[in-house]
N, C-alpha and C positions, 0 to 999 in steps of 0.2 A: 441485349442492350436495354436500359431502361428510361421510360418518360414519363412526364409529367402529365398526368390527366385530369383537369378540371371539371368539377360535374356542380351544378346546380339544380335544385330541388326545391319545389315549392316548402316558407317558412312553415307553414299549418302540417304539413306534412309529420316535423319532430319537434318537441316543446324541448330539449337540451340539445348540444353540442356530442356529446354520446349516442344520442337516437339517432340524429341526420348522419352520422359517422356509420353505424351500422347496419340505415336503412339505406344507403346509399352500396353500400356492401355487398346486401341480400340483393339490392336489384341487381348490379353488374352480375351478380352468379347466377339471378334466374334468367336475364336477358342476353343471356352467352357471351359477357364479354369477354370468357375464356373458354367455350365451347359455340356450339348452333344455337343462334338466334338472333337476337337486332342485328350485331357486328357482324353480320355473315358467319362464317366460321372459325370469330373470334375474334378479335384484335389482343388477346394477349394470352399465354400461358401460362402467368401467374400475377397476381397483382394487390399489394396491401392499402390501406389507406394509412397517409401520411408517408410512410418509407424515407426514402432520399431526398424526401422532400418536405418533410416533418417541420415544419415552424414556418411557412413560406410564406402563409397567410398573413401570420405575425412579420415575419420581415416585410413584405407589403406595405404593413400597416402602423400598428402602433411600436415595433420596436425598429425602423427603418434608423434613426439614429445611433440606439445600441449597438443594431449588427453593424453601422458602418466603424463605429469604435472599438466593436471587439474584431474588426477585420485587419483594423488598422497594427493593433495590437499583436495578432497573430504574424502578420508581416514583418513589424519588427523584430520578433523573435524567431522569425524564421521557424512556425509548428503549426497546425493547423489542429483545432481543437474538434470541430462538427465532422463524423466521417473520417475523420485519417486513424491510422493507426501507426508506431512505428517500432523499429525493431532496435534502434538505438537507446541506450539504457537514458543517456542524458535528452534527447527527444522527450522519452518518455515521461522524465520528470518534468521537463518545463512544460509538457502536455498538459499534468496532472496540476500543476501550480496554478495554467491559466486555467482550465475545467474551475477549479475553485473560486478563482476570481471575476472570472465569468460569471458563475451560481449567483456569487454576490452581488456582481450586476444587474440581474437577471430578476433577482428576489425584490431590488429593490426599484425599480422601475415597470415589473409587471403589472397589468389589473391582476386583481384578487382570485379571480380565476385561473392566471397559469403561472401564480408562482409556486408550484409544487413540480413543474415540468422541470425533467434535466435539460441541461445546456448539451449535451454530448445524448442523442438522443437512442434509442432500441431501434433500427429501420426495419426489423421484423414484424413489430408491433402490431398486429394483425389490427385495430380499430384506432390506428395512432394515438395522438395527443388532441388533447382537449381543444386547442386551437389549429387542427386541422380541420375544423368545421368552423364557421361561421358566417354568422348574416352578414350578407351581401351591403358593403356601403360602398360609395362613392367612390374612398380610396380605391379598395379593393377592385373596383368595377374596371379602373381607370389602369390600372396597374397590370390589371390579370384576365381581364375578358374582352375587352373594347375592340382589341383585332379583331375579335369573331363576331362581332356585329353584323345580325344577320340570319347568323346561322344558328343550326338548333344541334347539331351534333358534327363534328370531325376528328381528326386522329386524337389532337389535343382536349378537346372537350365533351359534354356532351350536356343538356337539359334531360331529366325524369321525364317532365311533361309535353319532350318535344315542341318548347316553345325558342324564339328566336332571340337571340343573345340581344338583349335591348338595353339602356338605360332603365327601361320602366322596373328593372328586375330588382332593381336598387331597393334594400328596405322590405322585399318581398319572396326573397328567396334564400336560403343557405347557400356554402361555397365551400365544395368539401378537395382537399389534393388527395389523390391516387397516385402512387409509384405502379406503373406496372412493367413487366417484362414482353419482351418481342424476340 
């Protein structure tokens, strides 16, 4: 099965969205989160950052209106374009049609920084997309961490510096997703 793991990392830590993506990587492999170490004996057997969960930051955040229009869209056409695949020739073309119209979407309502990301994403992607990492605001905070108020690590999340999921983290820390397997 697979889930969602939210990790936060001190901002000083990586000066781009690439760095905190990869240093967030190296820790979970040196601190076992798929062998011996913090997690006990693992909390997962395999794990990318981004995966199935590749833009989630971005849905969160600044394209929460997009994805509610391109959900809508999908709906009507009865295809789902993020994640599906299908084995129906005609599926597949109205896939391909929305994929494009999406792109256009996508291109034209992005910041400058993630309008190079596909809409139909690679969930293998070992260091995901550019906007699987990002500083921690407000939105975000309220969106994707605020339950764990509190706490410094559980199944769903975890803090680098083992500090405790606060407001105060707002503005001060990166917010990277991890897909991992169980």
């Amino acid at each position: 099965m697979h889930y969602r793991f939210l990790v936060t990392v001190n901002k000083d830590a990586a000066e781009s969205s690439e760095q905190a993506r990869k240093l967030v990587s190296e820790t979970l492999l040196a601190e076992g989160f798929v062998a011996d170490g913090r997690w006990g004996s693992g909390q997962a057997d395999w794990f990318v950052i981004g995966g199935r969960w590749s833009g989630e930051l971005s849905r969160a955040a600044w394209a929460k209106e997009l994805t509610r229009r391109m959900a809508a869209v999908e709906e009507e056409k009865g295809v789902q374009v993020w994640g599906a695949w299908y084995g129906d020739a005609e599926k597949q073309k109205v896939q391909k049609e929305l994929e494009r119209t999406f792109r256009r979407m996508w291109r034209a309502e992005a910041p400058a920084t993630y309008v190079g990301i596909p809409v139909n994403r690679d969930t293998y992607q070992e260091y995901g997309y550019e906007d699987d990492a990002m500083i921690l605001t407000e939105e975000l905070y309220n969106a994707l961490l605020k339950e764990y108020e509190g706490q410094c690590q559980s199944e769903h999340h975890a803090d680098l510096e083992d500090e405790a999921i606060s407001p105060d983290m707002v503005g001060t820390k990166w917010i990277v997703v991890v897909d991992y397997h169980n």
